[in-house]
C-alpha positions in Angstrom: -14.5 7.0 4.2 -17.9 7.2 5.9 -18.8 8.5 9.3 -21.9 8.7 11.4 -22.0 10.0 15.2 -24.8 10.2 17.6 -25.9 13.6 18.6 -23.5 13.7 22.2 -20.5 11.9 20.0 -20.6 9.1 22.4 -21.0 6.7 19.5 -18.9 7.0 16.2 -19.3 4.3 13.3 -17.0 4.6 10.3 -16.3 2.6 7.6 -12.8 3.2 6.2 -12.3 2.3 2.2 -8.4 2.2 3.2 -5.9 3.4 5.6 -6.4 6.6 7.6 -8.2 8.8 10.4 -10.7 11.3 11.2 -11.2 13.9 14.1 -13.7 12.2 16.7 -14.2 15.4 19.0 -12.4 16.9 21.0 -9.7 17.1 19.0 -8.8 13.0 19.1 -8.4 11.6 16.2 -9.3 7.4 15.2 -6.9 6.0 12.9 -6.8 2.5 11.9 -4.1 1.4 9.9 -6.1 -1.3 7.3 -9.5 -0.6 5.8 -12.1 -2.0 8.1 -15.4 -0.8 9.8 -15.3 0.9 13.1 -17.5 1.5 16.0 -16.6 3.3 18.6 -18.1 4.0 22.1 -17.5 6.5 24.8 -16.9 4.6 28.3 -16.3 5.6 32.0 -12.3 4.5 31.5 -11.9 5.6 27.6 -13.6 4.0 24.4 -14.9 0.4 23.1 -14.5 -0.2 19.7 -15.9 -2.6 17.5 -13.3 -3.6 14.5 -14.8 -5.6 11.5 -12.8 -6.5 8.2 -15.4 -8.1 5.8 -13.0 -8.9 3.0 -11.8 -11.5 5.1 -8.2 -11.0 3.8 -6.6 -9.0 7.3 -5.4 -11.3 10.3 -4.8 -7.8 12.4 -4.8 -4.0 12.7 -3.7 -1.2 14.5 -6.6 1.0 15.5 -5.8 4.1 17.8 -7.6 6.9 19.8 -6.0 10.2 20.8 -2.7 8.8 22.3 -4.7 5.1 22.9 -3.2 2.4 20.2 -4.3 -1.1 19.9 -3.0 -4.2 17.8 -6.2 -5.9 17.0 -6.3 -9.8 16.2 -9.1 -10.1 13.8 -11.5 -13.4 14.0 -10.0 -16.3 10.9 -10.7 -19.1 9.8 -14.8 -19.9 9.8 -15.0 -16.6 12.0 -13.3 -14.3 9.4 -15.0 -10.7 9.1 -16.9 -11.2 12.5 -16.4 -8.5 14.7 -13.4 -8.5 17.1 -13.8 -6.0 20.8 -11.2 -4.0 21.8 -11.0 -1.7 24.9 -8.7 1.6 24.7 -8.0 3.9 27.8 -8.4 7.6 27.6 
């Protein structure tokens, strides 16, 4: 795994090699459930997140924040490894 965050943690990008989490702040965790790439942005009503899988081979994940979880549909077809939007509370 590889993580960058901006200076106030309102942005978080990872890239996961497999399965797993990390501690965001705050002591909330992101865990995605399939390796992907992640980025994630602070809102007034929780966190965006931007969910990529560029192998092409996943048709969905779960991706969660603190107690947030999301099933993600993931672009196929001629729009497999675009980016999908998802919007968690919290």
């Amino acid at each position: 795994m590889q993580a960058v965050a901006s200076q106030g943690g309102d942005v978080v990008q990872v890239a996961y090699y497999r399965a797993g989490g990390l501690e965001v702040g705050e002591g909330l965790d992101l865990s995605v459930d399939t390796p992907c790439l992640v980025m994630l942005r602070r809102t007034a009503g929780g966190w965006s997140a931007w969910v990529a899988e560029p192998t092409q081979r996943a048709t969905r994940l779960a991706l969660s924040i603190g107690a947030a979880t999301a099933e993600v549909a993931l672009p196929t077809g001629g729009r497999a490894g675009e980016t999908a939007r998802v919007d968690l509370a919290g």
